[in-house]
C-alpha positions in Angstrom: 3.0 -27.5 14.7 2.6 -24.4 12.1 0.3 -22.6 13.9 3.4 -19.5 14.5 3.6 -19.0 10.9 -0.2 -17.6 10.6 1.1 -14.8 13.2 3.9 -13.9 11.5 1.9 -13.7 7.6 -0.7 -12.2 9.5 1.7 -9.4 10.2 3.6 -8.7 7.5 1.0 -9.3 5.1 -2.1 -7.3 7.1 0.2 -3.9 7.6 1.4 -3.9 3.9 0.6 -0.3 1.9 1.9 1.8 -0.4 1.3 5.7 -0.8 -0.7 7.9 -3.2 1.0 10.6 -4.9 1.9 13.8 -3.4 0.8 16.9 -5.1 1.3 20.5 -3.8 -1.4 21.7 -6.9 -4.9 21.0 -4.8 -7.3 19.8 -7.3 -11.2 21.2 -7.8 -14.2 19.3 -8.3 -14.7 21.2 -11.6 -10.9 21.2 -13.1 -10.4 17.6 -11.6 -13.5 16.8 -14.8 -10.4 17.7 -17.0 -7.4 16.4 -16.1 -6.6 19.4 -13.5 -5.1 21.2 -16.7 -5.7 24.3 -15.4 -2.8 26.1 -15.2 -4.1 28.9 -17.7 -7.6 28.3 -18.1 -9.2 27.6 -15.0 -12.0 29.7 -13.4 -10.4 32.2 -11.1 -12.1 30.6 -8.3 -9.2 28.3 -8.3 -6.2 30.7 -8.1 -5.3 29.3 -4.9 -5.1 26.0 -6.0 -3.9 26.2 -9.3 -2.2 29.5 -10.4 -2.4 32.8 -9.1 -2.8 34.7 -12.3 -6.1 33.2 -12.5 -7.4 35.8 -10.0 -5.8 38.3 -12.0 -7.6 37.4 -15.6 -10.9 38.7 -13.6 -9.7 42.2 -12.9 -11.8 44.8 -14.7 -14.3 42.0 -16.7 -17.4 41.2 -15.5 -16.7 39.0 -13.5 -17.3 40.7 -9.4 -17.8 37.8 -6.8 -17.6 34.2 -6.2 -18.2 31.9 -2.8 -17.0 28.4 -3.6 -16.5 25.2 -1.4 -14.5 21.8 -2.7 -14.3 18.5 -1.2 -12.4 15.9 -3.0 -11.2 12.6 -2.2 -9.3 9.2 -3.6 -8.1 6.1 -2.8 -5.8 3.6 -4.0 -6.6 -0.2 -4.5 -2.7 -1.3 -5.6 -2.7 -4.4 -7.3 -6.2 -5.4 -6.3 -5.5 -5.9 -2.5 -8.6 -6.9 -1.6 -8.7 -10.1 -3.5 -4.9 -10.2 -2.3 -6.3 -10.3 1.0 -8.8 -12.5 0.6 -7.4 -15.1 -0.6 -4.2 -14.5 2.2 -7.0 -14.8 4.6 -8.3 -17.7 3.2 -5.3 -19.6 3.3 -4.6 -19.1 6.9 -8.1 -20.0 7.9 -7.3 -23.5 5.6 -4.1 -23.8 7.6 -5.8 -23.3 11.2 -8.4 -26.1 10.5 -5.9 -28.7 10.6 -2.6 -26.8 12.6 -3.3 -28.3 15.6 -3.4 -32.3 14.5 -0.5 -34.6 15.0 1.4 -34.5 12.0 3.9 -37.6 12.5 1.2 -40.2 13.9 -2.0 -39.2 12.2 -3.4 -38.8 8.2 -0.4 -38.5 6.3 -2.8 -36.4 4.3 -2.6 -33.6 7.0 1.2 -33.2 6.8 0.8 -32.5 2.8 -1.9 -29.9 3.0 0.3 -28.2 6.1 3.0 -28.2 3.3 1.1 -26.9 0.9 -0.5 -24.5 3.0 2.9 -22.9 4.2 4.0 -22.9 0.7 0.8 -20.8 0.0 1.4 -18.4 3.1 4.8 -18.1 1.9 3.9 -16.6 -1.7 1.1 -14.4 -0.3 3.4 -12.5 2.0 5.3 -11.7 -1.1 2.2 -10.7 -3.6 1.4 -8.4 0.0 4.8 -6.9 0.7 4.4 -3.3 -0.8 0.3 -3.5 -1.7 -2.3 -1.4 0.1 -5.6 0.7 -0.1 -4.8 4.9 0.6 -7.1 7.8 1.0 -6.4 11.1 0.5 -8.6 13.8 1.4 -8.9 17.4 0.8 -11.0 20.4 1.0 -10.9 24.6 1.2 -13.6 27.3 1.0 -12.7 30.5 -0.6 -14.3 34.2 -1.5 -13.5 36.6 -4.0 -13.9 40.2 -5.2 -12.9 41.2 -8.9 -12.6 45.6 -9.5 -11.2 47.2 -12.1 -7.8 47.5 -11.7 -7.7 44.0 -9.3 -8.6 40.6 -7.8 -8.3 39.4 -5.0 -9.5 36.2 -2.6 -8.9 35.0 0.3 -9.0 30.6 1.0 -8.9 28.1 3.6 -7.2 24.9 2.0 -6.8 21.6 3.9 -5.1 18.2 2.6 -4.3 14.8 4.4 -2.4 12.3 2.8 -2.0 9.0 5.0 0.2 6.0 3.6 2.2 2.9 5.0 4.4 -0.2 4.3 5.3 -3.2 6.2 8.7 -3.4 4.6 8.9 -7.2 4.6 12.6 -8.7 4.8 13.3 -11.5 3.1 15.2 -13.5 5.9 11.6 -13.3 7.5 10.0 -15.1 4.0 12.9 -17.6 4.0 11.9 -18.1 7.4 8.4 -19.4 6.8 10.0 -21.1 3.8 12.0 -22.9 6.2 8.7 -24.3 7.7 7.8 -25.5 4.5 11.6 -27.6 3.6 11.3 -28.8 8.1 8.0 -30.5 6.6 8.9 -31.8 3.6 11.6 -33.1 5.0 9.5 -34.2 8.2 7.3 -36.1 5.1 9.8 -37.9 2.7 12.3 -39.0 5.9 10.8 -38.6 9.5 7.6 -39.8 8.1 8.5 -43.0 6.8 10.1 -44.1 9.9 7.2 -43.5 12.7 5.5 -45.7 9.7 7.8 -48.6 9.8 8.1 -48.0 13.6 4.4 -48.7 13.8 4.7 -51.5 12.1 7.5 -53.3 13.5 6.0 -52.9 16.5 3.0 -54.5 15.3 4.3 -57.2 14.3 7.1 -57.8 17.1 4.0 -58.0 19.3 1.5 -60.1 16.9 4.7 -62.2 17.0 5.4 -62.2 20.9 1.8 -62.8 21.5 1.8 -65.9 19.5 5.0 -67.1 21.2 4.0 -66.5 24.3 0.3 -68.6 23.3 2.8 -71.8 22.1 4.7 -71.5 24.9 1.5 -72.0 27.4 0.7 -75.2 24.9 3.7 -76.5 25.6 3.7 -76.2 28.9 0.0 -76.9 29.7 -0.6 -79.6 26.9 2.3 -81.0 25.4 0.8 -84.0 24.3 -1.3 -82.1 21.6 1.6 -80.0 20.0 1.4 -81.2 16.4 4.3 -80.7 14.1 2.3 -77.8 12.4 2.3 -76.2 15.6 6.0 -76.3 15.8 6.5 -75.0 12.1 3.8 -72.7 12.9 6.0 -71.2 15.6 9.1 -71.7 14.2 8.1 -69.3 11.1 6.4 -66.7 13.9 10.1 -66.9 15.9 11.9 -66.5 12.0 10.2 -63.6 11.0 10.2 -61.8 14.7 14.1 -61.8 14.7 13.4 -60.6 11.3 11.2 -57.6 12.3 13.8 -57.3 15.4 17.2 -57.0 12.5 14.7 -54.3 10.7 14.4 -52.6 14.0 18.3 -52.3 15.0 19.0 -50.8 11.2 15.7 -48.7 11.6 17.4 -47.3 15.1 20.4 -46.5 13.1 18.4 -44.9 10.4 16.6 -42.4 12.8 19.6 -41.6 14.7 21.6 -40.6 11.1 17.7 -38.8 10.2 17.9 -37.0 13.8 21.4 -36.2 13.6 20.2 -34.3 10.0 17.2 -32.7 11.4 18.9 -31.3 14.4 21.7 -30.0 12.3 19.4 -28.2 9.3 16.3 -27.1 11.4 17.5 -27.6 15.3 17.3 -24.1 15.2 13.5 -24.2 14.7 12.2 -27.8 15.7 11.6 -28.9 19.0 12.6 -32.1 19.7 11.3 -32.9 23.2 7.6 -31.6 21.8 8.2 -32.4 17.9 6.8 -28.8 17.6 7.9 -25.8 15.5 10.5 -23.3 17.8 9.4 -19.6 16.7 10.6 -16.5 18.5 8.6 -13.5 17.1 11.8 -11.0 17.9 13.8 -13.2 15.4 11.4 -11.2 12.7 13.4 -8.5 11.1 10.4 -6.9 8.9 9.0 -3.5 10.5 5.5 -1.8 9.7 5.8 2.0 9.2 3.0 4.6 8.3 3.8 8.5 7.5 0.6 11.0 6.7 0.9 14.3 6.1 -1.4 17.4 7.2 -1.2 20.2 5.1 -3.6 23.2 6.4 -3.2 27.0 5.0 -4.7 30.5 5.1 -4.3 32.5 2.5 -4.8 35.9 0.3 -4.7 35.8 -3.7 -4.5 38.9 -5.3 -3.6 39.9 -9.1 -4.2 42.3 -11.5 -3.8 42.6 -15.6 -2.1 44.4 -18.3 -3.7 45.2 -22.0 -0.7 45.9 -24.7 -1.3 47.3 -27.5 -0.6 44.2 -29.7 -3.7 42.7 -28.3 -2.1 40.4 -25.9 -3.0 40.4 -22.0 -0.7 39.9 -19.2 -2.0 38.5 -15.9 -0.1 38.2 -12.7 -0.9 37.3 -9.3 0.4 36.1 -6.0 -0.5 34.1 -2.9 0.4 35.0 0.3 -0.4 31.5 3.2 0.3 31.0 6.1 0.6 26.7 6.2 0.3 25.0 9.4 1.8 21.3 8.6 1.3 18.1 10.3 4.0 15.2 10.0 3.2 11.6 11.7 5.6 8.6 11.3 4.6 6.0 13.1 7.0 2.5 12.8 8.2 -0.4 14.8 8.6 -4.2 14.3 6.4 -5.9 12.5 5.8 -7.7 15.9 5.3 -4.3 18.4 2.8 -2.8 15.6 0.1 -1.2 17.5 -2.6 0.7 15.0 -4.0 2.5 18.5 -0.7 4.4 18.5 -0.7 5.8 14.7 -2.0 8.6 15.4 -0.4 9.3 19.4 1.1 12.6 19.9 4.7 11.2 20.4 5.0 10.3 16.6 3.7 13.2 15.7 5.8 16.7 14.5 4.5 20.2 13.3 5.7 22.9 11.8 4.3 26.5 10.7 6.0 28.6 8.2 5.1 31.4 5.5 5.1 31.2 2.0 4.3 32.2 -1.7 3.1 31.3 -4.8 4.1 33.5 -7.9 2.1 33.4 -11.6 1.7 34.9 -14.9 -0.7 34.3 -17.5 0.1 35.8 -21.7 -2.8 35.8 -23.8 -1.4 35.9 -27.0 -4.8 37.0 -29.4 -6.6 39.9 -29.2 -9.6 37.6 -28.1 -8.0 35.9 -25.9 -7.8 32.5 -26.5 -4.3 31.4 -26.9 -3.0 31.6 -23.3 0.0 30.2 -22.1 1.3 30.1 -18.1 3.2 29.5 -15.3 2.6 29.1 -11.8 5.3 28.1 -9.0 4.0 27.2 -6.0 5.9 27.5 -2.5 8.8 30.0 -3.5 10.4 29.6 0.3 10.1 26.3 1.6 11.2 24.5 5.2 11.5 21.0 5.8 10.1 18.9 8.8 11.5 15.3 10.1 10.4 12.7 12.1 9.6 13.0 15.5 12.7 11.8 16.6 11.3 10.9 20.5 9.8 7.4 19.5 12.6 6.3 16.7 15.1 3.4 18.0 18.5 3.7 17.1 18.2 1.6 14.2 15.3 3.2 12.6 16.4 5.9 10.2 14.1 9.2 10.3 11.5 10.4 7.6 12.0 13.9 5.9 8.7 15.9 4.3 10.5 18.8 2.2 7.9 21.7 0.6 10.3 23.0 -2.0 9.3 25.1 -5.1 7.6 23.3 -7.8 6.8 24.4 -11.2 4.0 23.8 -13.7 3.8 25.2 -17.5 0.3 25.1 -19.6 -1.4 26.3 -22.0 -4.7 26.7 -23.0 -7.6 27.1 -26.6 -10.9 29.0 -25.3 -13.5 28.7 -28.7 -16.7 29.8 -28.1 -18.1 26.7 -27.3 -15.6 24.3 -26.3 -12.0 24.9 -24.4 -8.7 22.7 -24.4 -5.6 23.1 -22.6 -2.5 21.1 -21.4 -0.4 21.5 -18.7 2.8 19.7 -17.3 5.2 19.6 -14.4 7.9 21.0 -14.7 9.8 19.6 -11.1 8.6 16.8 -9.3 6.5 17.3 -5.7 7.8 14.7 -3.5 6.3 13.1 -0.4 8.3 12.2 2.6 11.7 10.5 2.1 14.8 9.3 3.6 18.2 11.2 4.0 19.8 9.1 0.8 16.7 10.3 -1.1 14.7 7.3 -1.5 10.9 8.4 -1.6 8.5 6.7 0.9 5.4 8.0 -1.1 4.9 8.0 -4.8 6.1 12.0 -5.9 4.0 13.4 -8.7 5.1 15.1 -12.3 2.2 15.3 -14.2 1.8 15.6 -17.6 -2.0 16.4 -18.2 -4.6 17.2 -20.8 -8.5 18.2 -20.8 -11.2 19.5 -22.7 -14.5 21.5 -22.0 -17.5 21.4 -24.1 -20.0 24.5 -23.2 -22.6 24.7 -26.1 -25.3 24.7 -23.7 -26.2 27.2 -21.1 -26.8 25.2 -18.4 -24.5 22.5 -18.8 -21.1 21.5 -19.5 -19.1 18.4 -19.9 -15.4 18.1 -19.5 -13.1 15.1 -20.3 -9.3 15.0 -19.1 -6.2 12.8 -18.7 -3.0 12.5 -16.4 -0.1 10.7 -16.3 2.2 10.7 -13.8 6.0 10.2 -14.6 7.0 9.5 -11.5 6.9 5.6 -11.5 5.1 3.7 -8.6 8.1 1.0 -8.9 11.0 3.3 -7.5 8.6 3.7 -4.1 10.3 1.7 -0.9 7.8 -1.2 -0.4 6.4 -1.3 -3.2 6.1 -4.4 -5.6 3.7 -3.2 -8.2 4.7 -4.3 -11.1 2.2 -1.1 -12.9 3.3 2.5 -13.0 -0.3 3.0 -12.0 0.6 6.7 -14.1 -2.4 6.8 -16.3 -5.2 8.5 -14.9 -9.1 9.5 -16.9 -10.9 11.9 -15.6 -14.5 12.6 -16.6 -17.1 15.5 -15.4 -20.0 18.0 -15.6 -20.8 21.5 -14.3 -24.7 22.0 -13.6 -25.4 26.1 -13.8 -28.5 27.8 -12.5 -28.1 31.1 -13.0 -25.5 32.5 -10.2 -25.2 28.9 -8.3 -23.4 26.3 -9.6 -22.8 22.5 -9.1 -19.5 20.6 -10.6 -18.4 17.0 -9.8 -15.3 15.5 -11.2 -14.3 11.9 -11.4 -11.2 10.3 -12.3 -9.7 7.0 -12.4 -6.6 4.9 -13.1 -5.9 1.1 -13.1 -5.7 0.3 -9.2 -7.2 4.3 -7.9 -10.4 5.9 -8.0 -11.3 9.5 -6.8 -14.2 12.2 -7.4 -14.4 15.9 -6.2 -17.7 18.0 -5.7 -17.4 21.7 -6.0 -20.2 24.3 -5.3 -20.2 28.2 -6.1 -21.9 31.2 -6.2 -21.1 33.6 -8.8 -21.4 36.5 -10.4 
């Protein structure tokens, strides 16, 4: 009779995500060990990703070449989904044991557990509505040249961000909730009835059998009717017009029971079957998934000024060319179709230019106070959904790349480093025309530390946290900000090659990078 309801859980619940954070700063497998707080200190490697001053910092030192590549990666496990999952799928296997017994003339037993089953559905589909595991995936390759007077480098930088919610309505929850009141009242009023139905008829024909038994005596042998057999059938005929009474009130019972049932769930109960009526196009939840492809070329170059106080000014700029990917993929939670996330109709590009501007102040002579800035994207565009495969009703997704800011500073000792940066403007994922935010933006607030007392090895430590709550995302449920992020790491160096791999994790997200240079 229930046996709709595991389709329509199965659907709102199975497509349910939410979306990493979006971050325009592309982290490194060696400043991702501590806390990305890079801003000012990190190795000039990373100008491209961090802060094109960096590449300036290396004019005129001795610093002359560099070949690195970086692959990094993470993914989100939002309020553990897969034990949400689990026990979702759990349920629905429960309910599919028994979804296809009769309810009103079998084990009463079976109703129940339906009941409680649906009830179970029911709160899973909320605990799933907003939840979901994300990747996000990144790499680039870079080479650089330090002289005297400049720096410069030149990168290839890749990121894919993929994220999704089944944005569950709750008319669709009431709905299966509605299930769950059609069967309880199906237990406390229908139930009763087919039970004394049963037994009324039981006993009107126990009773009619025994009548029609006396009446052969009588007719065959009514010499040997004794006067128990006449009390005997007198009490049988008594208690049949007894059982017959019950029956005409019981008639007038079910027809005031019917009259309720078709009046509070005629909508969803077939009579003519005594099955559940369920139309999937009734369902008003959709499934929608958005990624982002973010792929640049680019040229870092910088250069440094020595005052006569001591302190050192680096500059530097980056020139890319970005080549960006937008898919949005959505229908009804019914038409969902995962072949089709990533067809060429939902899909819209876009190339444009632009820049990043920085500047690094050392403020000692020995250059270890250092304070920054680095704005990335100074001229930004703005892409939308493509608009061939949206209904009428569905309202379009737009990804804007708009300047964003980031301050830090920076302690170099001789043997260990710190440095903290923070955001000043928030990077923002794609959203909707009133502003609401589809994934999580990021605003980081960040600090790290090196220790380098050794020559071959060196250990880092950082932390994050991201003041852009999880909370204010469409679809999402979590009841954690899912800000606070700890990053651990270590650099391996053999002479001009060198090994770093960063982790980091939060509550519900783990990720690691893995970078590899040459140097000199």
């Amino acid at each position: 009779m229930y046996k709709s309801l595991i389709t329509i859980a199965t659907i709102l619940g199975l497509t349910s995500t939410s979306a990493l954070a979006y971050d325009h700063f592309f982290q490194t497998g060696r400043s991702l060990g501590y806390g990305s707080a890079g801003t000012s200190s990190a190795h000039w490697s990373a100008a491209g990703s961090y802060n094109p001053a960096l590449i300036g910092t290396a004019a005129g030192t001795s610093n002359d070449f560099f070949l690195v590549f970086n692959i990094r990666g993470q993914a989100v496990d939002q309020d553990n989904t897969v034990k949400t999952l689990d026990d979702f799928v759990q349920e629905t296997e429960q309910f599919d044991e028994f979804s296809n017994e009769d309810l009103l003339e079998g084990d009463i037993n079976l109703l129940q557990n339906n009941i409680n089953t649906v009830n179970a559905i029911a709160d899973a589909v909320d605990k799933l509505n907003g939840i979901g595991a994300n990747i996000d995936l990144g790499g680039n390759a870079g080479i650089g040249m330090a002289f005297d007077r400049f720096a410069v480098s030149f990168q290839l930088n890749s990121q894919f961000s993929f994220g999704g919610t089944a944005i569950v309505d709750p008319a669709d929850t009431n709905l299966i909730r509605r299930f769950s009141h059609l069967g309880q009242f199906l237990l406390d009023d229908v139930r009763p009835l087919f039970d004394d139905k049963n037994r009324l008829e039981g006993d009107l024909t126990l009773a009619a059998a025994e009548l029609e038994e006396f009446k052969q005596l009588v007719e065959t042998d009514p010499d040997s009717v004794s006067q128990a057999d006449l009390d005997a059938a007198q009490a049988t005929a008594t208690n049949a017009q007894v059982a017959y009474d019950e029956a005409l009130l019981l008639v007038d019972q079910a027809k005031s029971t019917e009259e309720k049932l078709y009046q509070e769930y005629g909508d969803i109960f077939d009579f003519d079957t005594n099955s559940v009526q369920f139309d999937s196009d009734d369902l008003k939840s959709n499934a929608r998934f958005a990624a982002i492809g973010w792929f640049e070329a680019s040229m870092t170059i910088g250069s440094n000024w020595k005052y006569k106080s001591g302190r050192t000014l680096s500059v530097g700029t980056t020139l890319k060319s970005v080549h960006l990917e937008f898919y949005d993929y959505q229908a009804s939670a019914t038409a969902f179709d995962e072949d089709k996330i990533d067809g060429d109709d939902y899909r819209n590009s876009k190339d444009f230019f632009t820049a990043d501007l920085g500047m690094i102040l050392s403020l000692d002579r020995a250059n270890r106070w250092r304070v920054g800035i680095s704005v990335k994207n100074i001229m930004g565009t703005e892409i939308e959904s493509n608009p061939v495969r949206l209904d009428e009703e569905q309202a379009s997704l737009f990804f804007k790349v708009e300047p964003q800011f980031r301050l830090g500073t920076s302690y170099n000792a001789t043997w260990f480093r710190v440095s903290a940066d923070i955001d000043v403007t928030e990077s923002k994922g794609p959203q909707f025309a009133d502003g609401s935010e589809f994934f999580q933006g990021s605003q980081f607030a960040s600090v790290g530390a090196v220790i380098n007392a050794w020559d071959v090895v060196e250990l880092r430590v950082g932390y994050r946290h991201n003041l852009i709550r999880a909370s204010d995302v469409l679809g999402s449920n979590s009841s954690s900000n899912n800000a606070d992020t700890l990053t651990l790491g270590a650099g391996l160096y053999l002479g001009p090659v060198q090994f770093d791999l960063g982790l980091q994790a939060a509550k519900d997200r783990v990720g690691a990078g893995f970078q590899t240079m040459i140097t000199w």
